[in-house]
One Martini backbone bead per residue (centre of mass of N, CA, C, O) as a GRO file, in nm:
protein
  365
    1UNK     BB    1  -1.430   1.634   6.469
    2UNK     BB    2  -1.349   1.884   6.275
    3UNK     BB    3  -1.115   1.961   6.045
    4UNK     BB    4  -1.284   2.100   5.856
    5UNK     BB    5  -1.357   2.474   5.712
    6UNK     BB    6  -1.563   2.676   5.543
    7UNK     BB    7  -1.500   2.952   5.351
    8UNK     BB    8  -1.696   3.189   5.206
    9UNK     BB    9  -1.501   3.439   5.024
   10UNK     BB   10  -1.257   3.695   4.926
   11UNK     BB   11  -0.976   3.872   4.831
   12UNK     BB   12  -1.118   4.164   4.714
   13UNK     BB   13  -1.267   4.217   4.952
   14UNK     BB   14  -1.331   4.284   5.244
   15UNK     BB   15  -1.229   4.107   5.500
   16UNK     BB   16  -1.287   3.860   5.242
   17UNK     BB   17  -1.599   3.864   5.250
   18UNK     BB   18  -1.634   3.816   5.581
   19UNK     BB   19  -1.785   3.765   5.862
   20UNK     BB   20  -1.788   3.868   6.203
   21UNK     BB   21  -1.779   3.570   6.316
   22UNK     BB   22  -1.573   3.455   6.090
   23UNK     BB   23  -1.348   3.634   6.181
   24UNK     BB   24  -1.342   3.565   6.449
   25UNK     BB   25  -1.288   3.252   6.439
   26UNK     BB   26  -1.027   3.309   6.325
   27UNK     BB   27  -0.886   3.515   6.548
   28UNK     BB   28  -0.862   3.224   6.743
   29UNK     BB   29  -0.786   2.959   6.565
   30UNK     BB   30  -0.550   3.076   6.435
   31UNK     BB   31  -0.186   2.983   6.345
   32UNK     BB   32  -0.205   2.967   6.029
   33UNK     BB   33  -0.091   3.095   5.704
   34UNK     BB   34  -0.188   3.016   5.369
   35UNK     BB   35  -0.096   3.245   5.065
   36UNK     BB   36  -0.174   3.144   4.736
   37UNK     BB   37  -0.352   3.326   4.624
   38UNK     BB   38  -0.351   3.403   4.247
   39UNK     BB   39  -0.263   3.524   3.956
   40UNK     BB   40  -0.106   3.388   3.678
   41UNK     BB   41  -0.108   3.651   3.440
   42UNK     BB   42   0.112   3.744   3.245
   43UNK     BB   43  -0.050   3.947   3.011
   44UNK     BB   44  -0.146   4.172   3.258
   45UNK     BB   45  -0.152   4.440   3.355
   46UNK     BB   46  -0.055   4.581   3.675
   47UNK     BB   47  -0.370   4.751   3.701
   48UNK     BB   48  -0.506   4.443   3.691
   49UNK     BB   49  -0.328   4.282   3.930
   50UNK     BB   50  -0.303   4.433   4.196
   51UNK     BB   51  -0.547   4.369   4.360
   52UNK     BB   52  -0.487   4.038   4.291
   53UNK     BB   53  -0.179   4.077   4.476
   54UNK     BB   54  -0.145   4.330   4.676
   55UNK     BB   55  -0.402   4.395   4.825
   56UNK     BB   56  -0.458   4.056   4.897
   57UNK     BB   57  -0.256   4.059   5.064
   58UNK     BB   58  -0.295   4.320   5.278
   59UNK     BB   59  -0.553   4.183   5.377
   60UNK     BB   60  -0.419   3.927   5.514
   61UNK     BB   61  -0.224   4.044   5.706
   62UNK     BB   62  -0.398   4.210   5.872
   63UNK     BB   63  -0.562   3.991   5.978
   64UNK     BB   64  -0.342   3.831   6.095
   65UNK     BB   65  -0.205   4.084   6.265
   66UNK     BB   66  -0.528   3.953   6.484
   67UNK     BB   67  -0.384   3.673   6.560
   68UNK     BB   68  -0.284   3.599   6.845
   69UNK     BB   69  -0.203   3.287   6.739
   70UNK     BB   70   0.031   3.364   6.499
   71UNK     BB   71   0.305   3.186   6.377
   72UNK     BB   72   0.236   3.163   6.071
   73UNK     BB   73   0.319   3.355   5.740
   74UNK     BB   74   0.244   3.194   5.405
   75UNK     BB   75   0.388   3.359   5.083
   76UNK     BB   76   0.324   3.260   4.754
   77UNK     BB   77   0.538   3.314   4.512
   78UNK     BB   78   0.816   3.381   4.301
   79UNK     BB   79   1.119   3.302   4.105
   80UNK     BB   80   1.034   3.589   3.915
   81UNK     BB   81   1.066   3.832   4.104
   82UNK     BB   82   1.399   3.897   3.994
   83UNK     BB   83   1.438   3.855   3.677
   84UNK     BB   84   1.590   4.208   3.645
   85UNK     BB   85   1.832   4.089   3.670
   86UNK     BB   86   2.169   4.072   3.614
   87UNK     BB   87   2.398   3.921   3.465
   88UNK     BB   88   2.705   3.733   3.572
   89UNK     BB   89   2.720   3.525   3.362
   90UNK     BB   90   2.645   3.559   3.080
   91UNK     BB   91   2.316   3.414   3.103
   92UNK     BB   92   2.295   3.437   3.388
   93UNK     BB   93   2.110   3.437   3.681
   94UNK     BB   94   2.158   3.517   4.013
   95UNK     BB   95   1.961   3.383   4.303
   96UNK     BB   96   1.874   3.469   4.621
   97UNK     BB   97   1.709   3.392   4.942
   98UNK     BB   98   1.613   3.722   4.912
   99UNK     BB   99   1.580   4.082   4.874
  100UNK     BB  100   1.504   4.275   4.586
  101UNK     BB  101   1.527   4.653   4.577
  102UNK     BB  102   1.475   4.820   4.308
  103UNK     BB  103   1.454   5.105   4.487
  104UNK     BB  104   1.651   5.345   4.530
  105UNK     BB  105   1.423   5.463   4.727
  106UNK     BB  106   1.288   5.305   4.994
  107UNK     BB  107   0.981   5.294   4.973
  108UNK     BB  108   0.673   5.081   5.019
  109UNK     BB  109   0.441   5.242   5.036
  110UNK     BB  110   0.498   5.444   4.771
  111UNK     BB  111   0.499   5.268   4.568
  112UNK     BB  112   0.230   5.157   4.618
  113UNK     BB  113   0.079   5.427   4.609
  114UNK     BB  114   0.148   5.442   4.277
  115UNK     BB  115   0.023   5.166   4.198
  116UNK     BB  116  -0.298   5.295   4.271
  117UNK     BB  117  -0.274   5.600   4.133
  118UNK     BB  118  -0.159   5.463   3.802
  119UNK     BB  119  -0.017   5.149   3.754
  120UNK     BB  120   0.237   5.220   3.873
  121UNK     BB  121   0.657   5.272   3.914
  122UNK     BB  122   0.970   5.349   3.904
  123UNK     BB  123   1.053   5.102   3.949
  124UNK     BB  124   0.860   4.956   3.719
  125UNK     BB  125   1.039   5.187   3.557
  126UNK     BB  126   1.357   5.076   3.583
  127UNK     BB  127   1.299   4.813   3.446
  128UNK     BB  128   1.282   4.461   3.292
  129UNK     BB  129   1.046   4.277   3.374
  130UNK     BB  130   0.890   4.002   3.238
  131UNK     BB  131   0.651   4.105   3.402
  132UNK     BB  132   0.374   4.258   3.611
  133UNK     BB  133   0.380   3.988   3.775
  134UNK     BB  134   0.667   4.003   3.911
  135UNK     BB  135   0.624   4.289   4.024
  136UNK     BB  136   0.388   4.260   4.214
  137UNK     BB  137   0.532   4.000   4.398
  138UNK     BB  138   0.788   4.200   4.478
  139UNK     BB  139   0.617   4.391   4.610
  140UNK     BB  140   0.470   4.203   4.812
  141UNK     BB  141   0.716   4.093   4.948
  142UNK     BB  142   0.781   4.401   5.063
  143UNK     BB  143   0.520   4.468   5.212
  144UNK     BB  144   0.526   4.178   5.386
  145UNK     BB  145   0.795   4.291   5.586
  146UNK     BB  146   0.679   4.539   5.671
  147UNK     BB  147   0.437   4.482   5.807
  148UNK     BB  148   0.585   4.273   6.023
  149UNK     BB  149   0.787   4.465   6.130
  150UNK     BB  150   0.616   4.675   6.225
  151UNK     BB  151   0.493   4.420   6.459
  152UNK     BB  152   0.737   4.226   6.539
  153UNK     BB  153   0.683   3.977   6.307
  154UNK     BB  154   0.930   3.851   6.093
  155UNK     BB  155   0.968   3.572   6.204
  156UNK     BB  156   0.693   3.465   6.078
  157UNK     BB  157   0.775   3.501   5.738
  158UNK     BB  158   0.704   3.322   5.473
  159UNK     BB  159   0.890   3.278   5.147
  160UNK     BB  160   0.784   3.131   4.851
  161UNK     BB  161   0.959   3.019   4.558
  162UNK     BB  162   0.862   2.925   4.277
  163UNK     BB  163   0.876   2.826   3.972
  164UNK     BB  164   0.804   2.631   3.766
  165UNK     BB  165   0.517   2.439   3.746
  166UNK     BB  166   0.517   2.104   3.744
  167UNK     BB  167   0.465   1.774   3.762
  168UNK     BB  168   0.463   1.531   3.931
  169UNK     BB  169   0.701   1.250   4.067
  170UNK     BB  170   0.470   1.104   4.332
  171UNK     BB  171   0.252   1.321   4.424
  172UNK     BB  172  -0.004   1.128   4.425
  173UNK     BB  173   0.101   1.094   4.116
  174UNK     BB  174   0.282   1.043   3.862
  175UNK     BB  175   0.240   1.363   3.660
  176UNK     BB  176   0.062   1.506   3.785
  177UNK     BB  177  -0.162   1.792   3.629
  178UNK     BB  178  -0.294   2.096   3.540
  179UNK     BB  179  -0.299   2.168   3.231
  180UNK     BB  180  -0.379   2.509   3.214
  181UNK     BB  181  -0.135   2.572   3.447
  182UNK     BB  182   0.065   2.439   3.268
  183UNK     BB  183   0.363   2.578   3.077
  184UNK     BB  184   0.441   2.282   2.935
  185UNK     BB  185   0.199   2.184   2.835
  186UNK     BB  186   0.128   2.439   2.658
  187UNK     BB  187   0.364   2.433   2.451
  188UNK     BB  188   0.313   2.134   2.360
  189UNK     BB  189   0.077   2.170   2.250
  190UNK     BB  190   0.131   2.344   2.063
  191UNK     BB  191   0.398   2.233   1.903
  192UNK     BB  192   0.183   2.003   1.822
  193UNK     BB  193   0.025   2.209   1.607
  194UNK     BB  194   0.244   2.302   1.430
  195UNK     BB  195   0.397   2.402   1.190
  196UNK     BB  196   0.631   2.380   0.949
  197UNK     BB  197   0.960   2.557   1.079
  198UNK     BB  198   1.115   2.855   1.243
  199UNK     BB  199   1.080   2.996   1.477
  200UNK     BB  200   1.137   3.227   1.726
  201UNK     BB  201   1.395   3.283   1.960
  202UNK     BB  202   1.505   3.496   2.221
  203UNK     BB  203   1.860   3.531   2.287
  204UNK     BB  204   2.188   3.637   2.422
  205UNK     BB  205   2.332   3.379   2.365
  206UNK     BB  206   2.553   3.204   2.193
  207UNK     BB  207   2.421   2.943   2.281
  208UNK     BB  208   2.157   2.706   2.293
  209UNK     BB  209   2.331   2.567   2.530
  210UNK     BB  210   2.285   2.786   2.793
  211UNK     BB  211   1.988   2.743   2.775
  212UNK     BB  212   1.722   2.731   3.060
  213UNK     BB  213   1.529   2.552   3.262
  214UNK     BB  214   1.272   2.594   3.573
  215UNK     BB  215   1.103   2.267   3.683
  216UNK     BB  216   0.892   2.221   3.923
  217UNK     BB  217   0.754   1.996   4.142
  218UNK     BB  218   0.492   2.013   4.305
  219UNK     BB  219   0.565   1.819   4.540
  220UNK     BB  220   0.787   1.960   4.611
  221UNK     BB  221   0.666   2.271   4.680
  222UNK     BB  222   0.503   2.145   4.907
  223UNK     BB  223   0.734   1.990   5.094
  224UNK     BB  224   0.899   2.250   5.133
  225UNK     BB  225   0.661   2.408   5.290
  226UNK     BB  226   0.632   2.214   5.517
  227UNK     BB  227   0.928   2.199   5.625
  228UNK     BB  228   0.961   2.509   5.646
  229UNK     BB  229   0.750   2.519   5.850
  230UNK     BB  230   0.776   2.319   6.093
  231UNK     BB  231   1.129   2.454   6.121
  232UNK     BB  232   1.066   2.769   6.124
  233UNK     BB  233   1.146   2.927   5.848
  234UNK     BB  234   1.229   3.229   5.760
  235UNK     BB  235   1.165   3.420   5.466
  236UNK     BB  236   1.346   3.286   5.183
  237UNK     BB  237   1.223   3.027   4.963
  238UNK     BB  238   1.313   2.803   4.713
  239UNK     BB  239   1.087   2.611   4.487
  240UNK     BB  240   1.333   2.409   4.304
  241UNK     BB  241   1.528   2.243   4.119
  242UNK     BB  242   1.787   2.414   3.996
  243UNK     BB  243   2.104   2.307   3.874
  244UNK     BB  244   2.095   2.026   3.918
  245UNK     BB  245   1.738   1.979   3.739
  246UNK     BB  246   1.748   2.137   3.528
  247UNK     BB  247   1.655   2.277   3.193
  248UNK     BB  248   1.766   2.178   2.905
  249UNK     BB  249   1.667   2.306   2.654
  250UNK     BB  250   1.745   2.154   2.378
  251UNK     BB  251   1.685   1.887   2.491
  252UNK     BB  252   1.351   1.980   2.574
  253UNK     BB  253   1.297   1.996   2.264
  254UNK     BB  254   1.352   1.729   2.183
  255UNK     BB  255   1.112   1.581   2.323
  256UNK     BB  256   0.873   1.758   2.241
  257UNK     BB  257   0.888   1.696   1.943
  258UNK     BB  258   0.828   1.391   1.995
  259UNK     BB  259   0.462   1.439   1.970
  260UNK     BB  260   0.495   1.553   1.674
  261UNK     BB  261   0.272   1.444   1.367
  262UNK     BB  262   0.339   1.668   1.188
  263UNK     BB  263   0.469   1.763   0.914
  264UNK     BB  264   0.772   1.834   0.885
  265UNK     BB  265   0.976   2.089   1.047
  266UNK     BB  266   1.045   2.184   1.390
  267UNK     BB  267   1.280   2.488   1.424
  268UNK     BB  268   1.455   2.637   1.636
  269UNK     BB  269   1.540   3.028   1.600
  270UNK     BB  270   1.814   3.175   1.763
  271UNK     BB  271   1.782   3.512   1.859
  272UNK     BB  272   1.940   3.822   1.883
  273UNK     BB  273   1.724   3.931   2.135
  274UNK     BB  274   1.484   4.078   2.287
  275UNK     BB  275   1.283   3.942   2.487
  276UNK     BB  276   1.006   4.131   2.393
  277UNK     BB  277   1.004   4.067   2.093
  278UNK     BB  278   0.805   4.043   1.844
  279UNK     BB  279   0.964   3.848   1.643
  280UNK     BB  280   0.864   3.634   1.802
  281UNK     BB  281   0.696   3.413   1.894
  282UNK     BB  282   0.442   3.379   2.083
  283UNK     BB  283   0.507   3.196   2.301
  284UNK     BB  284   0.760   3.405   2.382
  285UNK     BB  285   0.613   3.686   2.426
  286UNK     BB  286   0.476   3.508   2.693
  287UNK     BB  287   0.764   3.318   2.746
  288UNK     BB  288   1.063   3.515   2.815
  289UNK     BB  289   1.240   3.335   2.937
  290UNK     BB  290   1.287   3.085   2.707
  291UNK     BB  291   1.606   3.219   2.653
  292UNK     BB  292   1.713   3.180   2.946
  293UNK     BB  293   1.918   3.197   3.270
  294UNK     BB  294   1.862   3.052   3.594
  295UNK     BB  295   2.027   3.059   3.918
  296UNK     BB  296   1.883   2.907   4.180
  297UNK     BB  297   1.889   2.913   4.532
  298UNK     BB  298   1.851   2.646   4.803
  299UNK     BB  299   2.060   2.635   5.089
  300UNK     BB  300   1.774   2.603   5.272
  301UNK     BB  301   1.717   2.316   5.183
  302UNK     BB  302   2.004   2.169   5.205
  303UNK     BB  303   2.019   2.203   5.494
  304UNK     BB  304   1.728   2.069   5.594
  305UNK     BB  305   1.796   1.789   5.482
  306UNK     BB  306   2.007   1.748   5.774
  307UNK     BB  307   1.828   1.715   5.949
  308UNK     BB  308   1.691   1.482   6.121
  309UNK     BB  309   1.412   1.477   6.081
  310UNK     BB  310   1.391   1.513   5.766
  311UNK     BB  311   1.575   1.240   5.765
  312UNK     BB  312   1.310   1.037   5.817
  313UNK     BB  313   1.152   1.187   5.575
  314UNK     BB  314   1.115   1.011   5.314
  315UNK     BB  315   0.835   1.099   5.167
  316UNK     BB  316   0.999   1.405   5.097
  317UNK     BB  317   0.989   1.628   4.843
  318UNK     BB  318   1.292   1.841   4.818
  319UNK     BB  319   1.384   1.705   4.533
  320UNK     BB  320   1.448   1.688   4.222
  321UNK     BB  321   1.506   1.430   4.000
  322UNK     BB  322   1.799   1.434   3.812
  323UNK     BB  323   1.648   1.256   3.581
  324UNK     BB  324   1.424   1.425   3.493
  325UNK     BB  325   1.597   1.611   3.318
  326UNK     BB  326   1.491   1.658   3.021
  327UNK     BB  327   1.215   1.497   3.063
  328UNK     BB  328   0.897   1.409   2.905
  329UNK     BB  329   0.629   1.434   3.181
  330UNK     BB  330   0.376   1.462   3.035
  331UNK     BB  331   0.113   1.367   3.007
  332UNK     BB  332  -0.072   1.294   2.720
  333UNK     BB  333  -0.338   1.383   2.796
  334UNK     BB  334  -0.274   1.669   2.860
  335UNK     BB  335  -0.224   1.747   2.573
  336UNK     BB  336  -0.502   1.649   2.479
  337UNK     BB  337  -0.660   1.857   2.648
  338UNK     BB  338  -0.554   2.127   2.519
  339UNK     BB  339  -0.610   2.099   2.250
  340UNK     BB  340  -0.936   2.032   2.260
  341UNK     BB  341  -0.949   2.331   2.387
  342UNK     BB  342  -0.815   2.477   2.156
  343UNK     BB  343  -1.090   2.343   1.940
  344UNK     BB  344  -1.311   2.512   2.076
  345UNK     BB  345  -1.223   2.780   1.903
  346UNK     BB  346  -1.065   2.618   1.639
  347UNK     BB  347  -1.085   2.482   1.360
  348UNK     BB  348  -0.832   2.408   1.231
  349UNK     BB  349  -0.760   2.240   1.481
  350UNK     BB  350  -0.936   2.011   1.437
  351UNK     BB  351  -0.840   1.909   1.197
  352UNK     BB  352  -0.552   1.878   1.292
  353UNK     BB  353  -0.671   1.636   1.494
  354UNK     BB  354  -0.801   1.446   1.268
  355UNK     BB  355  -0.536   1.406   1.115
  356UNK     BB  356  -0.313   1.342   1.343
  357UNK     BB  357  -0.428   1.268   1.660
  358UNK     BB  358  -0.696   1.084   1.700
  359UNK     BB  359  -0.584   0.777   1.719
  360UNK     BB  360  -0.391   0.829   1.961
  361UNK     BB  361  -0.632   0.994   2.164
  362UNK     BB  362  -0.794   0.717   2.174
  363UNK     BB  363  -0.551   0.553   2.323
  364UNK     BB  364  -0.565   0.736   2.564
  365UNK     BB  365  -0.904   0.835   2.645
   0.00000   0.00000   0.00000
C-alpha cells in the first residue's frame, strides 16, 4: 500500500492547478490538511506578496471546507503576525495565542477585497507592522477564521505561529539548518564578511541588554505542530522558544561576532531610532525586529505538556533547550555556505574569503 502520493500542484492557479480526478481524490481522502506553503520574503511590497499568501491560503481553505472527511485544518503562520502592537512595558511586547484584530470596523472580506483592489488597506496603513509579511499573515489568519466560522467548523482550525526558525536542537540531527532560509545564518555570514566599524542598530531600548530575540529550533517548531494536532487543539498556538529560552541580543552578538576573522573590531551601535529608519545597518533595515523585544506566550504548549499521553513522548521536542539560549548554534559549514553563495556574484567577497576565511573553510568542508 503507498503511503505517500504526490501531486504536482500550484498554490497560486485554480483549484491548486490539480486535475479533477486529482481533486476528487483529494476530497475523498484526505482528512487532515497542513498548509505550510508560502513566501517569507521580507522585502516585497504587500501587492506582490497577497497571492501566495492571502489568496492561496483562501484557496486551500475552500478546497479543505469541500472535505467530507476533514478533521484539521493547519495553517503555519508567524509569530510575527501581530508585532505592530504596542509595548507593554520598556520595549516588550506581549503577544497571547489569540487573534488581534488590526481593524477599527471589522470585515475581514471587505479589507481582503481593499487589498485586491489596491494593494492596500486601511487597517495596514493604520499601523506599524514590521513588514508587508507580517500584514499579509495576520489577514489571512483572520480570513481563514471567517471562513471556517462561516462553515461551522471553525473548531477544526490550528494557527501555528513560528517566531524565528533556526537549526534543530536534536532531530534529524543536532545543527540540522536550511542555510539561505535561517535568517541567523544569514546575519551570522554577512557580519562575518563585514569591515570593522560600527554598524547602527535602531532601538527604542533604554539599554541594549533589554533587547532579545526569540529563535526556535525547527525541530521544536514541527513537534509542537504535531503534538497540538494529534490533542485536538484549535486556534492559535505559538511554536516559539518563549521568555524561558529567547536570545539576549548582546550575549549573541558575544558568540556570533566569535567567527568573524577579519581585522578590527566590528561593535553596535546601538541608537535611539525607528525600527524601520534608512540610518540602520542594511541587515536592520530588512531584519527591523532586530532591536525589539517581544514576549510570546506559550501557555497552550506548557498545558499540554502535562497531558499524560504527551508525558509518554519523550523524544518530543517541545520546548528549546534553555542552555541553548544565547549560544551560537548554527554549523560552521552552513555559514561558510552562505558566504560562498553571496561571493558567487561579488568579487570583493570572494578576495575577502581568500584572504581570511579559505583555510578555516577548507578544514569545515
Amino acid at each position: 500500500m503507498n503511503r505517500i502520493t504526490v501531486m504536482n500542484g500550484d498554490i497560486l492557479s485554480p483549484d491548486l492547478g490539480l486535475s479533477p480526478d486529482e481533486l476528487n481524490t483529494l476530497r475523498q481522502e484526505v482528512d487532515v490538511i497542513i498548509h505550510s506553503a508560502s513566501s517569507i520574503n521580507l522585502a516585497k511590497p504587500l501587492d506582490a506578496l497577497s497571492d501566495v499568501i492571502i489568496r492561496a491560503s483562501e484557496r486551500m481553505a475552500d478546497i479543505a471546507l469541500t472535505c467530507p472527511s476533514l478533521d484539521r485544518f493547519v495553517y503555519v503562520s508567524t509569530a510575527y503576525s501581530n508585532a505592530h502592537l504596542p509595548p507593554t512595558e520598556g520595549i516588550e511586547v506581549e503577544i497571547k495565542e489569540v487573534i488581534y484584530d488590526p481593524s477599527r470596523h471589522p470585515n475581514v472580506i471587505k479589507e481582503w477585497e481593499q487589498v485586491k483592489e489596491s494593494g492596500s488597506s486601511d487597517a495596514y496603513r493604520a499601523h506599524d507592522f514590521p513588514w508587508p509579511y507580517a500584514y499579509a499573515k495576520n489577514l489571512t489568519e483572520r480570513l481563514l477564521i471567517h471562513l471556517f466560522a462561516q462553515s461551522g467548523v471553525k473548531d477544526k482550525l490550528l494557527i501555528l505561529r513560528p517566531s524565528v526558525i533556526g537549526p534543530a536542537q536534536n532531530f534529524p540531527v543536532p545543527g540540522y539548518n536550511v542555510p539561505l532560509s535561517s535568517p541567523t545564518t544569514m546575519i551570522a555570514a554577512v557580519l562575518a564578511l563585514s569591515p570593522a566599524g560600527s554598524p547602527i542598530i535602531g532601538t527604542r531600548a533604554g539599554h541594549p541588554s533589554q533587547v532579545s530575540f526569540d529563535e526556535v529550533p525547527v525541530d521544536v517548531v514541527v513537534d509542537r505542530l504535531i503534538a497540538h494536532l494529534a490533542m485536538g487543539t484549535n486556534g492559535c498556538v505559538h511554536a516559539v522558544s518563549g521568555k524561558r529560552a529567547r536570545h539576549q541580543a548582546t550575549n549573541w552578538w558575544k558568540s556570533v561576532i566569535s567567527i568573524r576573522l577579519l581585522p578590527g573590531k566590528l561593535d553596535l551601535n546601538w541608537e535611539d531610532l525607528d525600527w524601520k529608519s534608512d540610518e540602520q545597518h542594511p541587515l536592520a533595515q530588512l531584519y527591523v525586529i532586530f532591536g525589539s523585544s517581544f514576549g510570546f506566550h506559550d501557555d497552550k504548549t506548557v498545558s499540554l505538556s502535562r497531558h499524560g499521553f504527551i508525558e509518554t513522548c519523550k523524544e518530543l521536542q517541545l520546548f528549546t533547550n534553555i542552555h541553548l539560549a544565547d549560544q551560537f548554534r548554527i554549523p560552521m559549514e552552513d555559514v561558510y555556505f552562505v558566504m560562498n553563495h553571496i561571493a558567487n556574484s561579488d568579487a570583493g567577497v570572494r578576495r575577502v574569503i581568500q584572504l581570511y576565511y579559505q583555510d578555516s573553510m577548507m578544514a569545515k568542508l
